[in-house]
C-alpha positions in Angstrom: -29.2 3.9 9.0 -30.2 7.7 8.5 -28.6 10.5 5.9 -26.7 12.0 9.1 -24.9 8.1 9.8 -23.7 8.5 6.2 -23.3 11.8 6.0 -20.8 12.0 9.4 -19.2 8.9 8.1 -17.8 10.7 5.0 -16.9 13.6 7.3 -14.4 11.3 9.4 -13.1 10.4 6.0 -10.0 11.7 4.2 -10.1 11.6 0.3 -7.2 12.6 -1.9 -5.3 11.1 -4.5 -3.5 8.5 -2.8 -6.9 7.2 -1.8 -9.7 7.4 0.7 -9.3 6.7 4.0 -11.4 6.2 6.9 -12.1 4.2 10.1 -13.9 1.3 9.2 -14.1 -0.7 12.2 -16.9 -0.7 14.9 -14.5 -0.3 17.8 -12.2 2.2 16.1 -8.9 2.7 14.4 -7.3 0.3 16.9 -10.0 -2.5 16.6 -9.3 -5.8 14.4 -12.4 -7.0 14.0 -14.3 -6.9 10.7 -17.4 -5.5 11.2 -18.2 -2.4 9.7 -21.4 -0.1 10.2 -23.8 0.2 7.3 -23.0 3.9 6.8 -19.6 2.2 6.0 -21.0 -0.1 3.8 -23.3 2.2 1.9 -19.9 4.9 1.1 -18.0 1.6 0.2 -21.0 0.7 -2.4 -21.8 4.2 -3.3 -18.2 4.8 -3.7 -17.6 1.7 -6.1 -20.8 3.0 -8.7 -19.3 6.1 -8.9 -16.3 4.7 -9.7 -17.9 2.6 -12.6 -19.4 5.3 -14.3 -16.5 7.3 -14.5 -14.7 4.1 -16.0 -17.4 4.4 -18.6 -17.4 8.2 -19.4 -13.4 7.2 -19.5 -12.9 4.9 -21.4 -16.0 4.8 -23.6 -16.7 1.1 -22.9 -20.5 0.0 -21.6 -19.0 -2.5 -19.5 -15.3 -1.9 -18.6 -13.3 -4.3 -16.8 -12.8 -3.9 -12.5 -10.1 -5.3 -10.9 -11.1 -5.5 -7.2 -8.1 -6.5 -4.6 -7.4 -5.6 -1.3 -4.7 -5.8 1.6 -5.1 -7.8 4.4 -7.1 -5.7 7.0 -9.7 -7.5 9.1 -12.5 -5.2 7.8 -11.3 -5.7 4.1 -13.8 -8.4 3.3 -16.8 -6.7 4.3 -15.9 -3.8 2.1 -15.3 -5.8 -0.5 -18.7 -7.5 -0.3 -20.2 -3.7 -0.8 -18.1 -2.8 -4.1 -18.8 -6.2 -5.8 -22.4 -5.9 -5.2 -22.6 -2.5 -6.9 -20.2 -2.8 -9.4 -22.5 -5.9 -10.6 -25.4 -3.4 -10.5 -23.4 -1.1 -12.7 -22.9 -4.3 -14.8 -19.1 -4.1 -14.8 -17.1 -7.7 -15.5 -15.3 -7.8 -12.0 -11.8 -9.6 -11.6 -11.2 -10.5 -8.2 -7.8 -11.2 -7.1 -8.4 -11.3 -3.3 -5.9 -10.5 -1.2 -2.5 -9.6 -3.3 -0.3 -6.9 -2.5 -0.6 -3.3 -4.2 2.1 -3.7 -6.6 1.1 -6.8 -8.0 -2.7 -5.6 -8.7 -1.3 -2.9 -10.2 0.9 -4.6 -12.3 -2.2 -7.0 -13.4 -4.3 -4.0 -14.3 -0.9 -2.5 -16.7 -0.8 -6.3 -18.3 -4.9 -5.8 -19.0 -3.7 -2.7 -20.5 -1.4 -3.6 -22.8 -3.6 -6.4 -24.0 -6.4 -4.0 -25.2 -8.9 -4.3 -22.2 -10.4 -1.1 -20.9 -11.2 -0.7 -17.4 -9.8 0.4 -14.0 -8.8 -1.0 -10.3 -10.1 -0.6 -7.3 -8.0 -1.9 -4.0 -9.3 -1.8 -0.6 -6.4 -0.5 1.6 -5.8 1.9 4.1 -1.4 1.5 3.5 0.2 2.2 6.5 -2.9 3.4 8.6 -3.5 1.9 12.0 -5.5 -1.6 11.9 -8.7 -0.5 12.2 -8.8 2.1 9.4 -9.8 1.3 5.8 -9.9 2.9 2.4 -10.3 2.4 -1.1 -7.5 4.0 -4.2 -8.5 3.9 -7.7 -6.5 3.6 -10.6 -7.1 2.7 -15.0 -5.1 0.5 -17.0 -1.6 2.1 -16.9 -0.1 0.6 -13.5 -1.0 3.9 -11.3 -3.1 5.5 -9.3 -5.5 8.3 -11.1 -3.7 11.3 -11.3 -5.0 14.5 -9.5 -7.4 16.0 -12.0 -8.9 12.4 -12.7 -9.1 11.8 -8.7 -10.4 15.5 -7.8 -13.3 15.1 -10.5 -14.0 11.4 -8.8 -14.2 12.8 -5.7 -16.2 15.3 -6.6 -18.8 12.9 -8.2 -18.9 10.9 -4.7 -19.8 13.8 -2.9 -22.9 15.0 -4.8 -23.8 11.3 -4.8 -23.8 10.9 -0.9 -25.9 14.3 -1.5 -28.5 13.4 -3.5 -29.1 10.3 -1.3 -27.1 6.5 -0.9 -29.5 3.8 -1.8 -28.5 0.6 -0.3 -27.4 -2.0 -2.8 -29.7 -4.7 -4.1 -28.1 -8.4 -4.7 -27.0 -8.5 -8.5 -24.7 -10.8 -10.4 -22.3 -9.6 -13.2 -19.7 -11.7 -14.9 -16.8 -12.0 -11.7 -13.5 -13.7 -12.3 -11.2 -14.8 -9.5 -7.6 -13.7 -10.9 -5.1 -14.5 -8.2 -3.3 -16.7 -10.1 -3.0 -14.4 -13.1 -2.4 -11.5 -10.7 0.2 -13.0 -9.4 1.7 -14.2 -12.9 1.2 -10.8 -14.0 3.7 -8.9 -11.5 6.3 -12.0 -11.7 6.6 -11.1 -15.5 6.6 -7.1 -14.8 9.1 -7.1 -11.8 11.9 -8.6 -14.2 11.6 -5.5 -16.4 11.6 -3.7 -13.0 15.2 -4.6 -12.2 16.9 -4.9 -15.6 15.2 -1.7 -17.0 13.2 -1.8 -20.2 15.4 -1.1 -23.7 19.1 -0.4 -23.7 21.4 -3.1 -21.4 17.9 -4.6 -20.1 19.4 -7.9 -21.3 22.9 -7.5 -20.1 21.6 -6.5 -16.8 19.7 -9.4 -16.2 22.6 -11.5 -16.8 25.2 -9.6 -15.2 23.0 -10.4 -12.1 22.6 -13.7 -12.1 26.1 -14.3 -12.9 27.1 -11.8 -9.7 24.3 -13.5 -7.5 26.5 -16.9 -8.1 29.9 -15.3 -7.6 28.6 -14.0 -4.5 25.7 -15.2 -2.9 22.9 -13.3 -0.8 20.6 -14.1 1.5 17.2 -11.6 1.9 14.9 -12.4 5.2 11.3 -10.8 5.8 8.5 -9.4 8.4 5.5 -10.0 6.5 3.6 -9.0 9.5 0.8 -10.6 8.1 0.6 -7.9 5.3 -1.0 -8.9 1.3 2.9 -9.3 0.3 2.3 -12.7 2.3 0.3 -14.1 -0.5 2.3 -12.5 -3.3 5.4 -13.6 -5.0 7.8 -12.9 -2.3 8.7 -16.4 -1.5 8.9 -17.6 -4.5 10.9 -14.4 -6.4 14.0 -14.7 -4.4 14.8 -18.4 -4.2 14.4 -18.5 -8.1 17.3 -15.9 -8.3 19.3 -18.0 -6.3 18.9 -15.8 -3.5 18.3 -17.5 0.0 15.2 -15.9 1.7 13.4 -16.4 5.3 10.3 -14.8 6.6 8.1 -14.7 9.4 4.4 -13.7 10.2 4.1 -15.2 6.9 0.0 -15.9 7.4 -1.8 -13.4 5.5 -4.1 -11.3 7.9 -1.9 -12.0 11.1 -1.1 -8.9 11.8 1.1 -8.7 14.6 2.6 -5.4 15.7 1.9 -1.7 14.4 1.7 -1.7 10.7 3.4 1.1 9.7 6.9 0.0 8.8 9.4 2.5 10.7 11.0 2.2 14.2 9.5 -0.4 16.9 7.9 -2.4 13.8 11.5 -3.2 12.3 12.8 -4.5 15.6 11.5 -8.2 14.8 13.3 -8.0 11.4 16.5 -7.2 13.2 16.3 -10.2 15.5 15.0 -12.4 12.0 18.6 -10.9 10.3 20.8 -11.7 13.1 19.4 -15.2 13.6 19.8 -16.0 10.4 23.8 -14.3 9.6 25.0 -16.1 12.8 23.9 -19.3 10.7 24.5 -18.1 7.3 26.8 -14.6 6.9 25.1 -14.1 3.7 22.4 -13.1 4.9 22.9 -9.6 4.6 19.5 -7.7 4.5 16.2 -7.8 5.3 12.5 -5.7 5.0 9.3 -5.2 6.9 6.3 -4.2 4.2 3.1 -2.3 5.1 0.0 -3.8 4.8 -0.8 -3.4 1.3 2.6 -4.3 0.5 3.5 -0.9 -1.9 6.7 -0.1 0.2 9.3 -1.4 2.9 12.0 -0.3 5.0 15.2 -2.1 5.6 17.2 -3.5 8.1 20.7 -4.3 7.5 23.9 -6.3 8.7 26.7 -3.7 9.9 30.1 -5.3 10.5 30.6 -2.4 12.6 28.3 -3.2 15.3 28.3 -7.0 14.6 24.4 -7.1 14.3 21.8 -5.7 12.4 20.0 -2.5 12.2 17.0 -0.1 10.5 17.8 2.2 8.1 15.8 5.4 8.5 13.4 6.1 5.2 15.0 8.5 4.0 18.3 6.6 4.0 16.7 3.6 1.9 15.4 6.2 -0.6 18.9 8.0 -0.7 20.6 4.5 -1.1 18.4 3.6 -4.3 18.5 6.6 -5.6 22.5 6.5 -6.2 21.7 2.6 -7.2 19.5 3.1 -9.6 21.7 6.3 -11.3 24.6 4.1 -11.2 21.7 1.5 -13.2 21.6 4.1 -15.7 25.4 4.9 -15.9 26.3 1.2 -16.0 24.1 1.3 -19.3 25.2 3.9 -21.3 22.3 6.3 -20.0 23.9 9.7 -18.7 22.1 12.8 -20.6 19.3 14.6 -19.6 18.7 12.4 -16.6 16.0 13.4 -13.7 15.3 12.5 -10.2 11.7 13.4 -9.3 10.4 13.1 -5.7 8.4 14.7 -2.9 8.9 18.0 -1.4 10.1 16.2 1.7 12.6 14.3 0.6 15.9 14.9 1.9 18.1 16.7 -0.1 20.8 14.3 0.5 19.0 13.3 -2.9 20.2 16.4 -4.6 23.8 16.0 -3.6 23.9 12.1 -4.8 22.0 13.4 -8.2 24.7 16.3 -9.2 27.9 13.8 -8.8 26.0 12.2 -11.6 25.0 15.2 -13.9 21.3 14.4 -13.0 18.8 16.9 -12.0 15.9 17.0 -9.1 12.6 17.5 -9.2 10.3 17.8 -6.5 6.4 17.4 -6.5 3.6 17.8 -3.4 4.1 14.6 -1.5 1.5 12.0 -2.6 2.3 9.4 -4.8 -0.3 10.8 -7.7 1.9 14.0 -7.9 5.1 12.4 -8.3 4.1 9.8 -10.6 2.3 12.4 -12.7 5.7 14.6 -12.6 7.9 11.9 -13.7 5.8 11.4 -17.2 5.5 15.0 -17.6 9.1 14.9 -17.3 9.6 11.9 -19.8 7.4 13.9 -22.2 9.9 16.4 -22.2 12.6 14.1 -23.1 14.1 14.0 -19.8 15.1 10.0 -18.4 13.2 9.3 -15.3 14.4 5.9 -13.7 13.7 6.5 -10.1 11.2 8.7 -8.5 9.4 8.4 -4.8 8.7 10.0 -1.7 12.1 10.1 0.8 9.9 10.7 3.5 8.2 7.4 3.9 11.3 5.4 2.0 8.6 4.6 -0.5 11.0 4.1 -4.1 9.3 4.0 -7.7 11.7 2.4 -10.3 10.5 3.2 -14.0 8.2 1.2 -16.0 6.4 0.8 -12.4 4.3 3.6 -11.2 4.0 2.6 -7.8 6.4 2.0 -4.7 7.6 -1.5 -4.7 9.9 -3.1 -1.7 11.1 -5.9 -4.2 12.2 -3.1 -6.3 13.8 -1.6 -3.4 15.7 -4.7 -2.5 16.8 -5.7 -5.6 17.7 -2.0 -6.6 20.2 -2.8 -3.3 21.4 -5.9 -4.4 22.6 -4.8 -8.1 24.7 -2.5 -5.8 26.6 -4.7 -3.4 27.2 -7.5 -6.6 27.1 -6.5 -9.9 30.8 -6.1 -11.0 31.2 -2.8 -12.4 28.3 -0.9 -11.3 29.6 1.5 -8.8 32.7 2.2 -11.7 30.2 5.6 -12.3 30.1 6.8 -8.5 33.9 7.4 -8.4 33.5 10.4 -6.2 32.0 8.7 -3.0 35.0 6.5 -2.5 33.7 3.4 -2.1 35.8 0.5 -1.2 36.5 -2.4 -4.3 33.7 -5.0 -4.4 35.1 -8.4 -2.8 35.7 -11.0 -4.7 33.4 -13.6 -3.6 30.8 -11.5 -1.1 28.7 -8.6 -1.2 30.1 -5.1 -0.8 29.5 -4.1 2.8 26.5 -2.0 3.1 27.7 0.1 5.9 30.0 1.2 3.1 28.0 2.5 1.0 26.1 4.6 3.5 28.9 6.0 5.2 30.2 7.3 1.3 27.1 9.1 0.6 26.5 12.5 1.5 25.7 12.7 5.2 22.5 13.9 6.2 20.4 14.0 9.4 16.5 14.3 8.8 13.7 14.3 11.1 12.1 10.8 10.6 8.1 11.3 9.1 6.6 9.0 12.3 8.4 10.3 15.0 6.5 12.3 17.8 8.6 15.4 17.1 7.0 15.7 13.3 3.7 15.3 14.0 1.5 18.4 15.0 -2.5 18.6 16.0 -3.6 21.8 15.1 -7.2 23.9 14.7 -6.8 26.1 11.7 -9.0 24.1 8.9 -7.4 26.7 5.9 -3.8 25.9 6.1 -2.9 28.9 3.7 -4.7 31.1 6.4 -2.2 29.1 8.8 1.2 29.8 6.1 -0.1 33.4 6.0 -0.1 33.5 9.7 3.8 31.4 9.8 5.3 33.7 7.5 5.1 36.5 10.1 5.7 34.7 12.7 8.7 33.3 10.7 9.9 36.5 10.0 9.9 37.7 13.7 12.0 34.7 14.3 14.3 35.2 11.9 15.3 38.5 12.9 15.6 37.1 16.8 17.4 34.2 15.9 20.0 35.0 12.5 22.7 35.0 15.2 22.5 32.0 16.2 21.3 30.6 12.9 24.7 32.5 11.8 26.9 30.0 14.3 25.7 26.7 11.7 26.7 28.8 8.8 23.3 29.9 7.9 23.0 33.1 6.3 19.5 33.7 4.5 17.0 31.8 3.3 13.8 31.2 0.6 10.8 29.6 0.4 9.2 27.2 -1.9 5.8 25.8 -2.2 4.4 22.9 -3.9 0.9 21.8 -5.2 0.0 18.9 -7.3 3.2 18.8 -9.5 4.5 22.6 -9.0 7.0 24.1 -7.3 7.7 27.6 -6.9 9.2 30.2 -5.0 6.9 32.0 -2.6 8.9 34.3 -0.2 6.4 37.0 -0.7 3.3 34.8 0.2 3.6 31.6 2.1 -0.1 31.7 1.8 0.3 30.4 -2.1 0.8 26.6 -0.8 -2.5 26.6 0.5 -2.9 22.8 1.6 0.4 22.1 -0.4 3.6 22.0 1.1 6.0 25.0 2.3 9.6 24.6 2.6 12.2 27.3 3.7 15.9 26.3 2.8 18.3 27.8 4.7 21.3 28.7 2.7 25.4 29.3 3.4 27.4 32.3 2.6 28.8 30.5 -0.2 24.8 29.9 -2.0 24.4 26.4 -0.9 21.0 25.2 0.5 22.5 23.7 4.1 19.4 22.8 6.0 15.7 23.0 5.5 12.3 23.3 7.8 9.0 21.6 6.3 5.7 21.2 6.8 2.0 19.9 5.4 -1.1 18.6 6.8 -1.6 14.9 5.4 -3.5 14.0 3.2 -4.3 10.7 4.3 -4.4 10.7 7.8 -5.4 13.2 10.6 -2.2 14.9 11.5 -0.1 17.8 10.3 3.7 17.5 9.2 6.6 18.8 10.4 10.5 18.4 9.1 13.7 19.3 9.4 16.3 18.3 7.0 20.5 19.4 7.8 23.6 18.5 6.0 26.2 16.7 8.2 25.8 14.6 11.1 24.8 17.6 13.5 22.2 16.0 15.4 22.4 19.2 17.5 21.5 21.1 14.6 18.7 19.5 13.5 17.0 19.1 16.8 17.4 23.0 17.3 15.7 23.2 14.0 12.8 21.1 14.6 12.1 22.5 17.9 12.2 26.1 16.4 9.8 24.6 14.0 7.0 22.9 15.8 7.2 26.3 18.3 6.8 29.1 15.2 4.0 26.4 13.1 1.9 26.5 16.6 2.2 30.6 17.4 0.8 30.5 13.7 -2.3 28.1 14.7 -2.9 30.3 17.8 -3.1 33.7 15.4 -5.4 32.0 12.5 -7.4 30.0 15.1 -8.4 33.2 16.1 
């Protein structure tokens, strides 16, 4: 192994807040085998010291505690092996809680917290990435991620290590405790406080819904597709609520189709649902988790077609979004109440938000930049129950800091049974709950606010272009946007579109750029397009990820003008490209 192995090996990688990413595997991101290369190994160790001396400059402890987990990834183990030897070089005490879904470490490492320990995590995931990739995120004591400052200064650190030289770790032993079983004990305590909310009605709530889970019972299948939520509480959480619940692919590290959980990979979750209502019609909804387990997508039973069917992300975010404000309604909680979410969220969010007298707040996407804008906003007195990113359905439901699909679920479930709940969300029109079932969840959806958004995995939002500055590249769209505009208001005109502005978004910040789309630099850039009347109508979006090799596209329209929002998309990807031909230049 030479400097240039390890050297090219961080070049392939991606790091950002929501965690470093990388393909790990020999045969590439497609392989599922587990070897990795010793370039791979040495970042992994390297990565793991540097992490254990900023837990020490942190929190002032010689020795902090480091809770290692990771998902279920073929090439997890030997990653694994590389961090534990290192941090027992940096003599750290090392929890190990093997595999166990992202939530639940997380919600271990907030439990060490609150009981005085002072140390960090570090999880071995690559999330929704394709099977072959890997990555590591890194997070302290209070449930989340590092926030951007914290993970720009780690990052920082890494690279003028891999600089200066990666030695290869020497065998060393520290004090290493095998957690699983508190892990797991851990996030079945915290994911109660997750449903009921902490403080006013918590109590109430939790009542209210096992009293509505008997009056009308619900059954809850599952695609663990092999994922870490296979060895976590899953099985065990929803049976104890009286809930009936059926999984498949239930073997942790049988991963069986692609991992990210949108379109083809929801189809076996379908087929699971409608099994299962033909023997049982309370069995009513159904998810598909990625492979760390942080978020999932749902599939639902519609009367209407007599079978089931996917929701679209940005549909599940939109749907807990209105539960969770009617959570807040139902207890008493209506002032000064905020929403905070990604730039590319739909704003199908803002509409469901102002029926309740709630504002929205949007941060970069990454889940670091909307965790860290929900607290500021709490510092500022403002009540942030749910927050997320609509874009990948990923929710957050306060005192978590990180996407959960049992709080998703659940967040649905207080909505189709609790007696009372939807008494806040008067002007959506929904029908009565039934007496003795569910409310129909094709109800619900078709009340909301109808919105048609390009989906975040489809082949029309995903771009490969050359220009390495992307506010060169924003410089270069705004004139090529502005040519547009004045060839196209005509016909933007005939959807009621009259003029537009533009926002960017970095780290928590949002502001108006229509002098410079440069400003968003690597951030996000969003033009709403606006009605006569002042209304934002329809929006075009883009960003280069963060975590994996593509750039973004989006469009976002009010109504169920497909038409629309296929003209918009295409009129997108065709002005973002002109604008990689002029900065590639």
């Amino acid at each position: 192994m030479t400097y240039h192995d390890i050297s090219s090996t961080l070049d392939s990688m991606i790091l950002s807040a929501s965690g470093w990413r990388g393909i790990f595997a020999k045969g590439g991101e497609e392989d599922g085998s587990s070897a990795i290369s010793a370039a791979s190994a040495a970042i992994s160790s390297c990565a793991a010291r540097v992490f254990a001396r900023f837990l020490r400059r942190k929190t002032g402890t010689a020795e902090p505690v480091v809770i290692v987990g990771r998902d279920t990834r073929p090439t997890g183990a030997c990653i694994e092996q590389a961090v534990l030897e290192a941090l027992a070089e940096e003599n750290c005490t090392v929890h190990r809680t093997h595999y166990a879904a992202a939530p639940e470490t997380m919600a271990y490492a907030r439990s060490l917290g609150d009981q005085g320990a002072a140390g960090g995590f570090l999880y071995i995931s690559a999330s929704h990435n394709p099977i072959g990739h890997n990555g590591l995120k890194f997070g302290l004591f209070d449930g989340g991620v590092l926030n951007a400052d914290d993970a720009a200064a780690l990052i920082a650190e890494f690279r003028r290590e891999v600089e200066q030289g990666v030695p290869s770790a020497a065998a060393a032993h520290s004090p290493q405790i095998d957690v699983k079983s508190r892990c797991r004990a851990a996030y079945q305590a915290f994911i109660g406080s997750l449903i009921a909310g902490d403080g006013i009605g918590a109590a109430e709530m939790a009542a209210a819904l096992k009293t509505a889970l008997q009056k009308r019972p619900l059954g809850v299948v599952c695609d663990f597709n092999g994922s870490a939520r296979a060895a976590s509480i899953d099985s065990d959480f929803f049976p104890a609520l009286g809930i009936e619940f059926a999984a498949i692919n239930s073997t942790p590290g049988t991963i069986v189709h692609r991992i990210v959980p949108e379109g083809e990979s929801l189809k076996p979750c379908c087929r699971l649902l409608e099994e299962y209502h033909q023997k049982n019609n309370a069995f009513m909804l159904g998810y598909v988790p990625d492979c760390d387990g942080d978020r999932g997508n749902l599939v639902v039973w519609d009367d209407a077609l007599n079978a089931a069917r996917p929701l679209e992300a940005q549909e599940v975010f939109a749907l807990v979004c209105f539960s969770e404000l009617c959570h807040l309604a139902w207890t008493g909680r209506t002032e000064k109440i905020a929403v905070a979410v990604n730039d590319a969220t739909s704003m199908r969010v803002d509409r469901i938000a102002a029926a309740f007298g709630a504002r929205v707040f949007r941060a970069e996407v990454g889940e670091a930049n909307v965790v860290s804008l929900a607290r500021r906003l709490r510092s500022e007195g403002w009540t942030v129950r749910i927050l997320g990113e609509g874009a990948a359905g990923g929710t957050i439901t306060h005192p978590s800091a990180v996407r959960d699909p049992l709080g998703t679920v659940m967040s649905v479930i207080k909505l189709l049974t609790l007696d009372g709940f939807c008494s806040a969300a008067r002007p959506f029109h929904l029908p009565p709950l039934p007496e003795s079932r569910p409310l129909p969840l094709a109800s619900v959806i078709e009340a909301l606010p109808p919105f048609i958004t390009t989906g975040a995995y489809t082949p029309e939002a995903l771009l490969k272009i050359k220009t390495t500055d992307h506010g060169k590249l924003k410089a270069a769209y705004q004139q090529v946007f502005l040519a547009h505009w004045e060839k196209t208001k005509q016909e933007l005109a005939a959807y009621g579109i009259a003029i537009w502005h533009a926002f960017c978004y970095n780290g928590m910040d949002e502001y108006a750029c229509d002098d410079d789309f440069g400003r968003a630099g690597k951030g996000g850039l969003k033009i709403n397009l606006y009605g006569t009347e002042g209304s934002a109508r329809a929006a075009l979006w883009m960003r280069g990820s963060a975590t994996e090799p593509v750039f973004r596209v989006m469009a976002d329209v009010e109504g169920t003008g497909k038409a629309f929002e296929r003209y918009l998309i295409t009129w997108q990807r065709q002005m973002v490209l002109e604008a990689d031909a002029a900065s590639a230049n």
